[in-house]
Each structure stands twice: as structure tokens, then as C-alpha cells.
Backbone bond lengths (Angstrom), bond angles and torsions (degrees), N, CA, C in turn:
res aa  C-N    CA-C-N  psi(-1)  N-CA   C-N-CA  omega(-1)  CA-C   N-CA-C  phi
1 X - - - 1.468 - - 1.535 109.66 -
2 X 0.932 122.46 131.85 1.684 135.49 -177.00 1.298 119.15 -71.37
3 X 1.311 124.67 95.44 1.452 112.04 -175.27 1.496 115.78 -74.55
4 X 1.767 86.60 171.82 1.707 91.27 -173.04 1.643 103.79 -94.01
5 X 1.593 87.22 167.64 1.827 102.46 -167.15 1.600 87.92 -89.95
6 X 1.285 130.73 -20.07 1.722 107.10 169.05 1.445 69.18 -178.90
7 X 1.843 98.14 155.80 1.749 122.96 166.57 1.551 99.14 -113.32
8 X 1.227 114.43 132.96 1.830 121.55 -173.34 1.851 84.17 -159.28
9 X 1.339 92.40 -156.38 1.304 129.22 178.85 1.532 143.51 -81.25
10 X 0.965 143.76 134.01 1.767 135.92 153.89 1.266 105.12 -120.62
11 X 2.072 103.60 123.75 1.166 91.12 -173.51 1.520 91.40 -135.98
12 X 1.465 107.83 161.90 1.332 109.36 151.32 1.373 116.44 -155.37
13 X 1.645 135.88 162.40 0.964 141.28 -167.33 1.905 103.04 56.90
14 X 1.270 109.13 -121.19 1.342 125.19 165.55 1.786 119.35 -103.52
15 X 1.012 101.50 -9.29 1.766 102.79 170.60 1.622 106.88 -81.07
16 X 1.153 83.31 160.90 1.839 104.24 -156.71 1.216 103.77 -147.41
17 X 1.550 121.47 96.16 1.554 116.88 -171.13 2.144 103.76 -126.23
18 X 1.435 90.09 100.74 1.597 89.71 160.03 1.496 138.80 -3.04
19 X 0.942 110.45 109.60 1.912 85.07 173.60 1.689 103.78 -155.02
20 X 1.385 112.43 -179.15 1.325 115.95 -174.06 1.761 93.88 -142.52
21 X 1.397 91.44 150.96 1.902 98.53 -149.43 1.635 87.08 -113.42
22 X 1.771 121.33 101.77 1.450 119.59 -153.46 1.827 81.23 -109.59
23 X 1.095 111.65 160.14 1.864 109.54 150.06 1.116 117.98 -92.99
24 X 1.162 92.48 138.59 1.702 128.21 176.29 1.322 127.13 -78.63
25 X 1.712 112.42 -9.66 1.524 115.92 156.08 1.691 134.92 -142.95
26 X 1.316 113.40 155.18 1.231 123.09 -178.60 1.439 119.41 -91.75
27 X 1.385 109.41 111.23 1.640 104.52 -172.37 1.926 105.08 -90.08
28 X 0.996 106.90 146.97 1.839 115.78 -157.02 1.050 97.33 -141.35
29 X 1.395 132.89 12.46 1.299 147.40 161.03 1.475 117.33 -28.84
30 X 1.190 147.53 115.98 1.622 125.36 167.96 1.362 108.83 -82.58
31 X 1.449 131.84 109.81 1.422 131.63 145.75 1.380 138.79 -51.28
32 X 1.138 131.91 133.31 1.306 117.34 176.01 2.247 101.61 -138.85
33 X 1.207 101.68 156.42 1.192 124.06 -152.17 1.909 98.49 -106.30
34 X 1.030 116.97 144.48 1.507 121.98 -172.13 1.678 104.88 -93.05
35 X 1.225 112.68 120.43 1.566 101.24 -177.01 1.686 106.85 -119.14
36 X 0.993 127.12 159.67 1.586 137.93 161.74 1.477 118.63 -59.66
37 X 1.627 122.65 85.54 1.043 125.27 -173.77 1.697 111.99 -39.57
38 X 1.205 128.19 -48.21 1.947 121.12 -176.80 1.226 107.15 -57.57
39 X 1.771 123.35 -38.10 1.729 116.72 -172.32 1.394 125.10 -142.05
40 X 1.694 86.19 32.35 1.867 99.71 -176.41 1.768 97.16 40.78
41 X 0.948 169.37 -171.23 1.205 140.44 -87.75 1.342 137.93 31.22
42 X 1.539 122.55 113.73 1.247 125.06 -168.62 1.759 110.88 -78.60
43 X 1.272 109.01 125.42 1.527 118.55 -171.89 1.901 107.48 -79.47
44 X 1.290 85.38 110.55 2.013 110.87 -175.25 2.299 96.97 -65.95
45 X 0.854 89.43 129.44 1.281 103.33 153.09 1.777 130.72 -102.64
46 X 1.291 114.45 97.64 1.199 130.74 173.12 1.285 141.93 -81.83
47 X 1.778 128.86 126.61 1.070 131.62 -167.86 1.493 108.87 -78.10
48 X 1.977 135.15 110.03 1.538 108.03 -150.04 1.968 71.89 -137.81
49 X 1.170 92.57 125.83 1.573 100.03 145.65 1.562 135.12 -50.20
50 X 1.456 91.45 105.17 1.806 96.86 -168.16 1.614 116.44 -71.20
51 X 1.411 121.99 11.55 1.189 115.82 153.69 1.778 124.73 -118.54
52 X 1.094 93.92 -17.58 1.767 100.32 -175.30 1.804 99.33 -101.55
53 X 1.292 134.98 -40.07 1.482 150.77 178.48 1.357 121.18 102.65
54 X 1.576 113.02 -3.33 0.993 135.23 169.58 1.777 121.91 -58.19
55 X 1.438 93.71 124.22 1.653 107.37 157.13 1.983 133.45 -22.92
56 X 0.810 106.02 73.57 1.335 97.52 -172.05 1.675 122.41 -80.65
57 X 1.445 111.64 100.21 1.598 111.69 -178.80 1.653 118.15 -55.98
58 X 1.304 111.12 140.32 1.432 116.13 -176.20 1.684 120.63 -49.86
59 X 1.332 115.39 -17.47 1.611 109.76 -179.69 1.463 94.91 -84.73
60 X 1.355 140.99 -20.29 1.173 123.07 -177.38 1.665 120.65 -99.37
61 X 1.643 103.57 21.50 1.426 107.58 -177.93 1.554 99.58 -103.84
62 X 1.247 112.59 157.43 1.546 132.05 164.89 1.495 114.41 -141.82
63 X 1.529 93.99 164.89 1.679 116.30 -179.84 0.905 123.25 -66.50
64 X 1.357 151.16 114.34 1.477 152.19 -174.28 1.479 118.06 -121.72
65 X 1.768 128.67 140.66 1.334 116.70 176.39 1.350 79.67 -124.30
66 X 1.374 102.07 148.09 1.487 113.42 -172.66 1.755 97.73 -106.29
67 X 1.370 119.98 105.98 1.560 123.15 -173.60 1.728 96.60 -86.88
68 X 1.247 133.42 -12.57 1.273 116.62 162.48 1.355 110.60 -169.61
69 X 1.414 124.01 -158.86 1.537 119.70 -148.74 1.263 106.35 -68.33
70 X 1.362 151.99 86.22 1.435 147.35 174.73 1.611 110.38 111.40
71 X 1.021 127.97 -9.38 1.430 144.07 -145.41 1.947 94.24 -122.78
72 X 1.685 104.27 116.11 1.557 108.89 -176.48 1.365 91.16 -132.65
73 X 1.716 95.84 158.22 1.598 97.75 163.33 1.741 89.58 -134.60
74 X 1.454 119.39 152.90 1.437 133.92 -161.66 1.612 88.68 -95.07
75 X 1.614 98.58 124.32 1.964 102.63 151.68 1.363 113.26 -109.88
76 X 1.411 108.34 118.96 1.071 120.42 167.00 1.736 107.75 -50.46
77 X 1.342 97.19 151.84 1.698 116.57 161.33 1.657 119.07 -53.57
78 X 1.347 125.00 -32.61 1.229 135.51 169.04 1.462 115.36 -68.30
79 X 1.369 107.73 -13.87 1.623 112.29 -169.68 1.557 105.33 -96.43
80 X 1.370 102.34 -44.16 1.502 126.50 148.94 1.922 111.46 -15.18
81 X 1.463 74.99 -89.02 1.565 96.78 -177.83 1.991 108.43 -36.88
82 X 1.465 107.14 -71.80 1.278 112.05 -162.62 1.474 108.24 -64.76
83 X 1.696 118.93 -12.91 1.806 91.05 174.67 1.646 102.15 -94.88
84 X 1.156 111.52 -7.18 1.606 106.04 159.50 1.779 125.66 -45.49
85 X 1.115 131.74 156.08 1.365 131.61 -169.53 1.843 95.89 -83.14
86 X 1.283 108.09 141.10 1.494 106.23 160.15 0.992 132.98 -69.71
87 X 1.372 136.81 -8.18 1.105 146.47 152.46 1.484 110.93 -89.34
88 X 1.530 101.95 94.02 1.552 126.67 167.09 1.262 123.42 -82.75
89 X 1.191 113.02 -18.37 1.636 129.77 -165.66 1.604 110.27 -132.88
90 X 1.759 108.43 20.96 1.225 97.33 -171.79 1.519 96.98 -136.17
91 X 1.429 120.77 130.06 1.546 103.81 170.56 2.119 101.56 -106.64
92 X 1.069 96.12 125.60 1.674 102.33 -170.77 1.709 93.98 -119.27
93 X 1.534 81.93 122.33 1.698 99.19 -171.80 1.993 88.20 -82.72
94 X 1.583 97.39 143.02 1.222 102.93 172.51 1.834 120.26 -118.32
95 X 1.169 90.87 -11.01 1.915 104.59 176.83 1.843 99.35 -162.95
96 X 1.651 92.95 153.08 1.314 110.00 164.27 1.725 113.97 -123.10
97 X 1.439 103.42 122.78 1.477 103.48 -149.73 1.708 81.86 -114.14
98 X 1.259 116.30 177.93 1.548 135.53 163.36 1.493 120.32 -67.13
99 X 1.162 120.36 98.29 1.893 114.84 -166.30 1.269 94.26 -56.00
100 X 1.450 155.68 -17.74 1.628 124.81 165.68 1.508 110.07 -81.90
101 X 0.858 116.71 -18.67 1.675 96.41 165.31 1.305 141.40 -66.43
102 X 1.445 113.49 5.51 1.361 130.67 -159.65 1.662 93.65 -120.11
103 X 1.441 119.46 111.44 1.439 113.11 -162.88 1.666 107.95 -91.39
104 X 0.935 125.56 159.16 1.295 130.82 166.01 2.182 141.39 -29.62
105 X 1.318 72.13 -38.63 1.825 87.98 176.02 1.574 109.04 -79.54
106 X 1.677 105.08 -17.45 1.878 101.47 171.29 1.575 106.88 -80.49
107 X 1.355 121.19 -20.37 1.694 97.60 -176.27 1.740 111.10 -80.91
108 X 1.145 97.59 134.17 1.589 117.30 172.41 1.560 133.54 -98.24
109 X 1.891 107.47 -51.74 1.842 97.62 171.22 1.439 99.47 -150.62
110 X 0.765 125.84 162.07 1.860 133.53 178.44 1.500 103.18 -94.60
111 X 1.390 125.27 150.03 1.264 147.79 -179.82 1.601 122.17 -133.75
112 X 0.682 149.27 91.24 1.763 128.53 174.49 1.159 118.23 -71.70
113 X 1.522 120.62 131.86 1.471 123.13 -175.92 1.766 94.60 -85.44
114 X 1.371 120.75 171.25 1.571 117.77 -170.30 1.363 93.45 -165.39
115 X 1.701 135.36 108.45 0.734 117.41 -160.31 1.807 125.68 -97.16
116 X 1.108 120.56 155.07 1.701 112.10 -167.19 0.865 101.12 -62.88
117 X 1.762 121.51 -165.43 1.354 150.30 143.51 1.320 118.16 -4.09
118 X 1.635 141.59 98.11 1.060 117.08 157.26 1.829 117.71 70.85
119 X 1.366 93.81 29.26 1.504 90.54 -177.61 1.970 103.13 -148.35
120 X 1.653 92.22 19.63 1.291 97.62 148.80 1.672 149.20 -37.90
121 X 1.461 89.74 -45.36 1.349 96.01 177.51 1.579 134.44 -68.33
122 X 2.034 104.52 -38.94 0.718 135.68 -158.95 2.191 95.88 -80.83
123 X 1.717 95.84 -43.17 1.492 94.39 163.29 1.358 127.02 -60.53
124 X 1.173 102.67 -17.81 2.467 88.03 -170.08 1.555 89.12 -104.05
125 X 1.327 130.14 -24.94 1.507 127.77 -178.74 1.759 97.11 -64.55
126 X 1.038 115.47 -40.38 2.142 109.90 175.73 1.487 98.27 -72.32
127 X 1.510 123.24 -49.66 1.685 109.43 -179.05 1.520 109.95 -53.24
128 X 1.214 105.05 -66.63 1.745 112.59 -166.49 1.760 109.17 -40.18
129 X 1.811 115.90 -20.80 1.262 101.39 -151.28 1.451 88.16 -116.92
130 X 1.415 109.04 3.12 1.913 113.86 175.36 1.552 92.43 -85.98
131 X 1.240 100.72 -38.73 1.956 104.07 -160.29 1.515 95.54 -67.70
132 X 1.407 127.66 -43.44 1.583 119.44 -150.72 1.847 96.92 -93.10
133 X 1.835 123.88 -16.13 0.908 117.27 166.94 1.389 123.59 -73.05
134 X 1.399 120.96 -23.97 1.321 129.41 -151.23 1.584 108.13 59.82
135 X 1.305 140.05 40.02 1.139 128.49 177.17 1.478 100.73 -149.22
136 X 1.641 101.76 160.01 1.711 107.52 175.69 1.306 107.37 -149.40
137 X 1.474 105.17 166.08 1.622 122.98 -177.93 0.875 111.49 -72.16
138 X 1.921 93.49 148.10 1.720 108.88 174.83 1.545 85.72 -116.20
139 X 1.766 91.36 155.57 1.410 94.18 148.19 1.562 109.96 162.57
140 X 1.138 147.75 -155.98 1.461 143.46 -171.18 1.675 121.98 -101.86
141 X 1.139 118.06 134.57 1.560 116.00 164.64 1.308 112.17 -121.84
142 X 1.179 122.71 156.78 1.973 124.39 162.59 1.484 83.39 -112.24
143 X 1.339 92.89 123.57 1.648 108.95 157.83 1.904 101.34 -108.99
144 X 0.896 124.76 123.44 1.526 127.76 170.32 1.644 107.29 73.80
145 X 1.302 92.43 -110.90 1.806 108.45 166.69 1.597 137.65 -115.78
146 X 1.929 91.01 15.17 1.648 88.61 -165.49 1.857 69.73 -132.77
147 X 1.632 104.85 156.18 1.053 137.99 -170.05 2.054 100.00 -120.87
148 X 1.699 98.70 117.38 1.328 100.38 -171.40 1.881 108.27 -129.22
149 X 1.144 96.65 141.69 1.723 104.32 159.99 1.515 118.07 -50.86
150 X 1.121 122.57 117.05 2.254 119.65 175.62 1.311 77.85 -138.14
151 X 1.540 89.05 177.63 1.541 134.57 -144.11 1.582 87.94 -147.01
152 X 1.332 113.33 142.95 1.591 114.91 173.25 1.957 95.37 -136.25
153 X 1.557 89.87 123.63 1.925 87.83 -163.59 1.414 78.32 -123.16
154 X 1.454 121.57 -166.13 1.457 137.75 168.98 1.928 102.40 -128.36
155 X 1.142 92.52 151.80 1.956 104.01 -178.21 1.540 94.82 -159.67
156 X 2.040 98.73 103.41 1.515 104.87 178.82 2.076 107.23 70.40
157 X 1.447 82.30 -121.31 1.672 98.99 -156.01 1.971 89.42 -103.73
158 X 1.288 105.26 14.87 1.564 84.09 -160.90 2.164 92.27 -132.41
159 X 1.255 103.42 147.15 1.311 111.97 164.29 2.088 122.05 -99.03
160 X 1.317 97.56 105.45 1.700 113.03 177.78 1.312 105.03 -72.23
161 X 1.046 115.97 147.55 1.545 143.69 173.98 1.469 112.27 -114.49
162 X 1.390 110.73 65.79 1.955 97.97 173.11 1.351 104.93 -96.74
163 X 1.596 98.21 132.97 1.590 136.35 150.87 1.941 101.75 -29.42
164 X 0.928 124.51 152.25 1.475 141.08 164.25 1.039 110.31 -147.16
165 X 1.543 111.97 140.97 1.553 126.91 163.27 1.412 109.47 -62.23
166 X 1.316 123.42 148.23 1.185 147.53 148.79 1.585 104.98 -62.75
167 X 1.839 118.00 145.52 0.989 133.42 -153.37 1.825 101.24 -70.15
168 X 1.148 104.36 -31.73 1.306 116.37 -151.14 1.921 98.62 -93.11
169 X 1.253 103.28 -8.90 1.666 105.56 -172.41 1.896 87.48 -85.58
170 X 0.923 136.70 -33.78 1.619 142.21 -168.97 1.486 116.07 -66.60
171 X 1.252 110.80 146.23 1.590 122.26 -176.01 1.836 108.29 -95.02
172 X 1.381 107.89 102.92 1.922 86.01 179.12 1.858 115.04 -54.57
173 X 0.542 82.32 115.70 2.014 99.10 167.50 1.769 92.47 -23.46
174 X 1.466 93.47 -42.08 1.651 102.53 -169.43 1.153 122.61 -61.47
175 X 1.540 120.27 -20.98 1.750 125.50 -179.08 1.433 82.32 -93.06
176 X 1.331 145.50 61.01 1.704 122.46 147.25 1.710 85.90 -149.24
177 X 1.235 114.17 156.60 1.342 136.78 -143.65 1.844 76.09 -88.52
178 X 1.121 144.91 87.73 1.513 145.30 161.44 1.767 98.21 -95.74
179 X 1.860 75.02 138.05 1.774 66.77 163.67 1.452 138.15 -112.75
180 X 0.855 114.78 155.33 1.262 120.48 -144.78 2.117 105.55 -112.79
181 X 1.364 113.71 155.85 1.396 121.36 -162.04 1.267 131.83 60.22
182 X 1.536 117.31 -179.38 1.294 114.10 -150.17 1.771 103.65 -71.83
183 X 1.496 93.34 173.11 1.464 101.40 173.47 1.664 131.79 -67.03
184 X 1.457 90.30 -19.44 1.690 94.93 162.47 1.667 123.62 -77.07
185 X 1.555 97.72 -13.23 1.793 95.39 170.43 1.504 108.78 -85.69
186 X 1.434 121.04 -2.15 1.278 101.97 162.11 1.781 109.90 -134.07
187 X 1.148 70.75 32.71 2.250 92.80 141.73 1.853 93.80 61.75
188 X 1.494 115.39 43.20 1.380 139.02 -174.40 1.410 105.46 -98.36
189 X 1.648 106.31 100.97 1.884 109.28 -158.03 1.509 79.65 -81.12
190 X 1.225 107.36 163.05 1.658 132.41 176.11 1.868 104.53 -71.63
191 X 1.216 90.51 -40.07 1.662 90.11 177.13 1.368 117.40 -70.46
192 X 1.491 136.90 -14.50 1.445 159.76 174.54 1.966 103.82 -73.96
193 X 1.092 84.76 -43.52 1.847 116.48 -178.32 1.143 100.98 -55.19
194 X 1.596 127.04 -72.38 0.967 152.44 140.73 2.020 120.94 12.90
195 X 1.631 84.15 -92.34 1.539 124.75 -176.28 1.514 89.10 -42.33
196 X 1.826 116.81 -68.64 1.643 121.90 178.69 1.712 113.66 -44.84
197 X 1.236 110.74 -55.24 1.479 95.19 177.12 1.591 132.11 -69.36
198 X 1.355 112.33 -10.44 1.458 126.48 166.95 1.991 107.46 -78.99
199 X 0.858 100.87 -13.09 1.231 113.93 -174.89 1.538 115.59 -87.76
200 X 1.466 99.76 -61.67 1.883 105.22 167.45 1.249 99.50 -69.26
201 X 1.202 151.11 -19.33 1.349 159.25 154.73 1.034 101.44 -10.21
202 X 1.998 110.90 -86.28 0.729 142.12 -169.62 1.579 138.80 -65.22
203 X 1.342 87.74 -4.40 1.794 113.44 168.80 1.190 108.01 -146.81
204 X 1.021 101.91 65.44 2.144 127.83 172.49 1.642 77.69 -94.60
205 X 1.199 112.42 157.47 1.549 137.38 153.56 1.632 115.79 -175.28
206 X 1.440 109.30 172.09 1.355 126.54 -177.96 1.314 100.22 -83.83
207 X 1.848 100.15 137.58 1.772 94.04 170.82 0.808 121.83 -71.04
208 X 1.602 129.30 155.90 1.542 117.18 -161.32 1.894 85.67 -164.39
209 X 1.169 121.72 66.23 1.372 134.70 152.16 1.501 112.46 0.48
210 X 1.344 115.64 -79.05 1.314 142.16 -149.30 1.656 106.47 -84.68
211 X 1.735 100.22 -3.63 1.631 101.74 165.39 2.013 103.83 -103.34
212 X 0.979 119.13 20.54 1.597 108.03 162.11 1.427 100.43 -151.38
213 X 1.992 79.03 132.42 1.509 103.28 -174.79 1.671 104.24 -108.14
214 X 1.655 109.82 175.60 1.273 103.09 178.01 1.568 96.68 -108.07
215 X 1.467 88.64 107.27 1.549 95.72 171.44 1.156 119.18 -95.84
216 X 0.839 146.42 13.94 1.547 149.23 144.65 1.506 105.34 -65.59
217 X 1.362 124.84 -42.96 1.451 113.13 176.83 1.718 105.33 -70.93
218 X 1.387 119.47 -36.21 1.172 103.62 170.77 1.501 147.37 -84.85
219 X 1.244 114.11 -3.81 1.097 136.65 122.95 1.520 122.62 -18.41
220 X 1.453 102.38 -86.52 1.402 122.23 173.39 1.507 120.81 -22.22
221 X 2.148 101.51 -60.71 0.907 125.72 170.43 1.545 130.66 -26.73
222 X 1.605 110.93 -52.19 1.700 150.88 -157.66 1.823 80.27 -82.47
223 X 0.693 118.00 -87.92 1.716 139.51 -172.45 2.081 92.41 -22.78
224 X 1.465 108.69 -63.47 1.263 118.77 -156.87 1.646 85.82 -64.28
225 X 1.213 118.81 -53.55 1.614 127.61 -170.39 1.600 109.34 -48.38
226 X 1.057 111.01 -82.49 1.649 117.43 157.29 1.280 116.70 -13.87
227 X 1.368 120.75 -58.17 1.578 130.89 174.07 1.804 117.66 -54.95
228 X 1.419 84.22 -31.54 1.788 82.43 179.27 1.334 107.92 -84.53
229 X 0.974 116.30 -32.86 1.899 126.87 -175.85 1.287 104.27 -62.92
230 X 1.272 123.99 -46.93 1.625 119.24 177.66 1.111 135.41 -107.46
231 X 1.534 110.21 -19.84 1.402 108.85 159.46 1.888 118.46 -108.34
232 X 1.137 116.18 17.50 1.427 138.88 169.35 2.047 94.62 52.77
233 X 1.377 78.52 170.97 2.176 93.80 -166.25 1.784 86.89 -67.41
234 X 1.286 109.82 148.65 1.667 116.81 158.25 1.055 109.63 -75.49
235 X 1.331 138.62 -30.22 1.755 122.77 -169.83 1.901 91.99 159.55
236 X 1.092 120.63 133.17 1.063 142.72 145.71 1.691 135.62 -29.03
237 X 1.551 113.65 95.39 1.351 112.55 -162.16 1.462 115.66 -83.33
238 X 1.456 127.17 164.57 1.884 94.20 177.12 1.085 101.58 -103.58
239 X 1.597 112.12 167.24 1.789 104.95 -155.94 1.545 90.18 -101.65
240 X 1.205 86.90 174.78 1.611 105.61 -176.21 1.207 123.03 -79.61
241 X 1.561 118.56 146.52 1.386 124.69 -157.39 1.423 107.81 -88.64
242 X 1.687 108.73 128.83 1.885 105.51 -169.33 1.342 119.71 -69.76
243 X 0.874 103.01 111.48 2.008 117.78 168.31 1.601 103.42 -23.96
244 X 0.852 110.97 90.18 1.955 108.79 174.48 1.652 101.32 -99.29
245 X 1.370 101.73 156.53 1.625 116.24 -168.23 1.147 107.97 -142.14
246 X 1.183 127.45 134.70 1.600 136.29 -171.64 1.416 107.59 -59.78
247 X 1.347 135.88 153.24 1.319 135.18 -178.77 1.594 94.27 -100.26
248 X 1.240 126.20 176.49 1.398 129.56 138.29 1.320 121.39 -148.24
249 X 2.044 127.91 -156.51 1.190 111.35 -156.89 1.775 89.03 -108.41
250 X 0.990 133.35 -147.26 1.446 139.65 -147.82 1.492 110.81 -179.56
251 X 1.235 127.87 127.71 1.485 140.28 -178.83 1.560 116.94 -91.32
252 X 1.642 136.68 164.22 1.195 113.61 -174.34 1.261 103.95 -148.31
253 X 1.275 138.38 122.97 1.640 125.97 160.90 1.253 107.24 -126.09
254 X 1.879 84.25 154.05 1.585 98.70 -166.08 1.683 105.61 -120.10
255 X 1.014 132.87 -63.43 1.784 114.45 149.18 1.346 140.11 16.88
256 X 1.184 118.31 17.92 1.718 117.70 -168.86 1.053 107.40 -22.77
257 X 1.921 116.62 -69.44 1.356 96.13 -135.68 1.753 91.98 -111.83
258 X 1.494 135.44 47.65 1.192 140.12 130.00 1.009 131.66 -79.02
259 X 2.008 118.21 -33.66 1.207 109.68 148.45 1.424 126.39 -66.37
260 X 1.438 131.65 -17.95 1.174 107.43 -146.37 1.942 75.60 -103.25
261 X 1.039 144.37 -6.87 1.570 130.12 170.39 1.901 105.40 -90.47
262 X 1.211 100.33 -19.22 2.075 84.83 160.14 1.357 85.96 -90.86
263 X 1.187 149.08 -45.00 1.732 107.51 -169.79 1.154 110.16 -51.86
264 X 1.479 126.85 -71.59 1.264 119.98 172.95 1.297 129.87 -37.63
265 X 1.430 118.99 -25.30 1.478 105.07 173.03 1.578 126.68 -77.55
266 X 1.497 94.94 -11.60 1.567 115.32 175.56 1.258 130.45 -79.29
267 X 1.701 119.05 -19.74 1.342 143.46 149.69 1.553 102.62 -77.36
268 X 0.799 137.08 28.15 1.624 122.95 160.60 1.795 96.80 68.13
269 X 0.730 150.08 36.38 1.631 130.43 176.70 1.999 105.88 -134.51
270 X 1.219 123.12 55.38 1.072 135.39 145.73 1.791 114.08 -8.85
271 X 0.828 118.67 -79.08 1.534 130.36 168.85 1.769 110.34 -17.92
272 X 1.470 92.27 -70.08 1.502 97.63 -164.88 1.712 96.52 -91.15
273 X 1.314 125.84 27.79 1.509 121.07 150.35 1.172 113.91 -95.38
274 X 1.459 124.10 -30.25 1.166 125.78 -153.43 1.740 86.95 -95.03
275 X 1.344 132.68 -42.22 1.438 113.49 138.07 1.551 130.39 1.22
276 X 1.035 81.67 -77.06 1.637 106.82 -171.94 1.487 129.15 -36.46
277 X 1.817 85.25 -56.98 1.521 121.13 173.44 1.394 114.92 -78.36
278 X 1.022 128.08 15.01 1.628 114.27 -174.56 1.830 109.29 -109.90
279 X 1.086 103.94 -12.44 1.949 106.85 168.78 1.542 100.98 -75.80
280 X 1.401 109.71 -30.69 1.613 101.41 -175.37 1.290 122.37 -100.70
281 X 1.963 110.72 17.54 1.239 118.67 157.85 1.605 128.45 -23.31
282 X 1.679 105.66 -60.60 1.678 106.69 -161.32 1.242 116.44 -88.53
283 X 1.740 108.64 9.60 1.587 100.20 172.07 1.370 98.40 -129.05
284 X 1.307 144.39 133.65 1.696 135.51 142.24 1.279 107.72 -37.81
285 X 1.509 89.50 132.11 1.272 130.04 -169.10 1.764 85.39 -75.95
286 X 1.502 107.11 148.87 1.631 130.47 169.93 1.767 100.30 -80.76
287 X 1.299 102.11 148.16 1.200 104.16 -179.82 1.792 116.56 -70.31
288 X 0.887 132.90 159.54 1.563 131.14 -172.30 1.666 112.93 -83.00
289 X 1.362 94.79 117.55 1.619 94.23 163.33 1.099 127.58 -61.85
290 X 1.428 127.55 114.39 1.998 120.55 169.38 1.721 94.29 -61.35
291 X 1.806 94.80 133.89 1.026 107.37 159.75 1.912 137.54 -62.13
292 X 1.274 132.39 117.07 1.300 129.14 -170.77 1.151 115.27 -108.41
293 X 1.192 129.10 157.60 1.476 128.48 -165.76 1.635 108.33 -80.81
294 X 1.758 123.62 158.26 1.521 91.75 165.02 1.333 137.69 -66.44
């Protein structure tokens, strides 16, 4: 079973729904390792002091930003820490925008949200109401030590967590020589126009994922296999040590729709609380949980 990279929160307004922050992808990458052509020997990469030539052990290294040509000043790990968001364990939606407005070059990695203890309900009530808006949350996560922009969408029965670039990490389309205007400025007959759309026409289909493979890795695969069969393994590498991630504890509310008419009453929109509140006429409402961090 795949553990999670941290268990915290998804929150928005005043609801506070459990969750556990799983990954969303499988890397299938083939690696390969640098060896010493005379005695197969695997080639060590070493930390060496560029003025003395000496070995430098990892407790005696630190962080450096180099503000100009040769010239560093050291950030501590604490410095690290504090421009990070305090909410490490919390993803707090800050807007729900229109999922086509959010273009393609901002998505970065997939996540699956998975929800804790008893906080079922509170999860498919955010899917059901992303799915019937067509829209999803923005807002911040700390994954590790870097603090990133995601998107919280729904896919099926499950709520995704994609990462987004920041505006400023992106290339405008506009600094590369594109060309630009209609198809008659680059002498694009209508009948060509035509011919192309009979064409994608004609190889329209349903997406279908699970019909393209990466055959180049498998390929690859056949080649490496073969290689072991006849020219046998050189020696045995040691495998790599598993990325473990701290667990933590998880918060729970059960109240939907008391929080969700003080959220609304907290945005100014009275109207559409009292909406809100009228299915939960025939029972008193539970008093509201304050939200807590994980």
C-alpha cells in the first residue's frame, strides 16, 4: 500500500475535510548507472572542496545563494522553514475559478486526495459541487520545503490535487517568432482549410488512454533483457533507500451545512444562506466546529 506524503486538511470557507496527500504518478523511467569502462565499477559521485580537493562530509555542508560572481551568503534551514507557509498540513482553497480558464502550460504533477476517517461525506459534497459547477479550487500546499500553487478538480469518484506553475515560471508563446494572422497571410487556400478539416474528421476518436503504450520503454526493456541472457549482470548494485514521509493526525467536521451558511454569511450573501439553510429546517443544526490545523 503506498503511503502518504503527509495527512492534514482540505479546507474551504469554514469546512474542514481530512485528507491524505497520495501521488498521482508512476515514474517508468529506465535508469541506468555510470560504470568504469576497464572494471565495470560503478562511478561514485563526490562532495570535494573546490579549493583544498578534499572530501567534504554532508554535516559540514550548507545552503548558499550566490547574489553575485563568487560572492554567497549561507541560508540556514530555519530561514527555509519560516518563509514557508504555516500551514504545512493544510491545503486552504482560496477561489473557485472556471476549469477552462486555467490553460494547459500551468499544470505541473497529479496528486490524489483520499479521504480520512469519517470525513466521507464532507469529501463527495466538494466533488459533487466542483462537478455540477464546472469549476475548481485554487489555493496553496507545502509539499516538503517548497510552498506551491494546486488546483483541486474531481476525476470520476476521486478528488486530484494538481500542482500549477506560478505565472512568472512560464515562457510567453510571445518571445518565439509564432506566426501570427489569418490563414490567407500565409497564402492558406480555403480549399487546403477544407481538405485539413476532412482529415481530422476523419481521425476523430474517443480517448482511450489505456490504448497507448510507451513502446520505446518496451523496446528498451527487450534489448536490456537479451543483454542479461547473454552477456550475464556485471555485479549487483544496492538499491535505493525508500523515501519515507512522516505521517500525522487529521481533524474532522461533521456540520455541513452550518458551516457552509456562516461561510456564506461571511461573504456578504445572506440570500443564498438562507438557501442553504432551509433542507436543515426540521432538525437543529449542531453547533460548528472551529477549524484546527493538522
Amino acid at each position: 500500500m503506498p503511503r502518504p506524503i503527509w495527512n492534514g486538511s482540505l479546507s474551504f470557507g469554514l469546512l474542514n475535510i481530512p485528507i491524505q496527500l497520495m501521488s498521482g504518478e508512476r515514474r517508468t523511467d529506465i535508469s541506468f548507472r555510470m560504470l568504469d569502462a576497464r572494471n565495470k565499477a560503478p562511478i561514485r559521485y563526490e562532495r570535494v572542496n573546490a579549493e583544498t580537493g578534499e572530501e567534504v562530509p554532508w554535516k559540514d555542508i550548507v545552503k548558499a545563494y550566490e547574489y553575485d560572481k563568487g560572492s554567497y551568503v549561507v541560508i540556514e534551514e530555519s530561514d527555509i522553514a519560516a518563509a514557508a507557509s504555516d500551514n504545512r498540513e493544510m491545503i486552504e482553497l482560496d477561489a473557485f475559478v472556471d476549469r477552462d480558464s486555467i490553460a494547459p502550460n500551468y499544470l505541473e504533477k497529479p496528486y490524489v486526495l483520499v479521504p480520512g476517517k469519517k470525513a466521507e461525506k464532507g469529501y463527495v459534497l466538494l466533488r459533487e459541487v466542483l462537478k455540477k459547477s464546472k469549476r475548481v479550487g485554487i489555493g496553496r500546499v507545502v509539499i516538503r520545503t517548497r510552498e506551491y500553487l494546486a488546483m483541486v478538480t474531481p476525476q470520476e469518484d476521486a478528488l486530484l490535487l494538481i500542482l500549477l506553475r506560478f505565472p512568472q515560471e512560464l515562457v510567453d508563446p510571445s518571445d518565439y517568432a509564432i506566426p501570427e494572422g489569418s490563414p490567407s497571410k500565409w497564402k492558406i487556400t480555403p480549399r487546403e482549410l477544407d481538405m485539413a478539416n476532412s482529415l481530422v474528421a476523419s481521425m476523430s476518436a474517443d480517448w482511450k488512454p489505456a490504448e497507448y503504450k510507451d513502446e520505446f520503454r518496451e523496446r528498451l526493456s527487450a534489448v536490456i533483457r537479451k543483454r542479461i541472457k547473454t552477456k550475464g549482470a556485471v555485479k549487483k548494485l544496492p538499491e535505493a533507500v525508500e523515501d519515507r514521509h512522516p505521517e500525522g493526525a487529521a481533524t474532522n467536521v461533521v456540520d455541513f451545512m452550518a458551516l457552509l451558511k456562516q461561510s456564506l454569511d461571511k461573504r456578504g450573501k445572506p440570500d443564498a444562506a438562507e438557501k442553504v439553510s432551509k433542507p436543515a429546517s426540521k432538525a437543529p443544526a449542531k453547533k460548528a466546529t472551529t477549524r484546527k490545523r493538522a
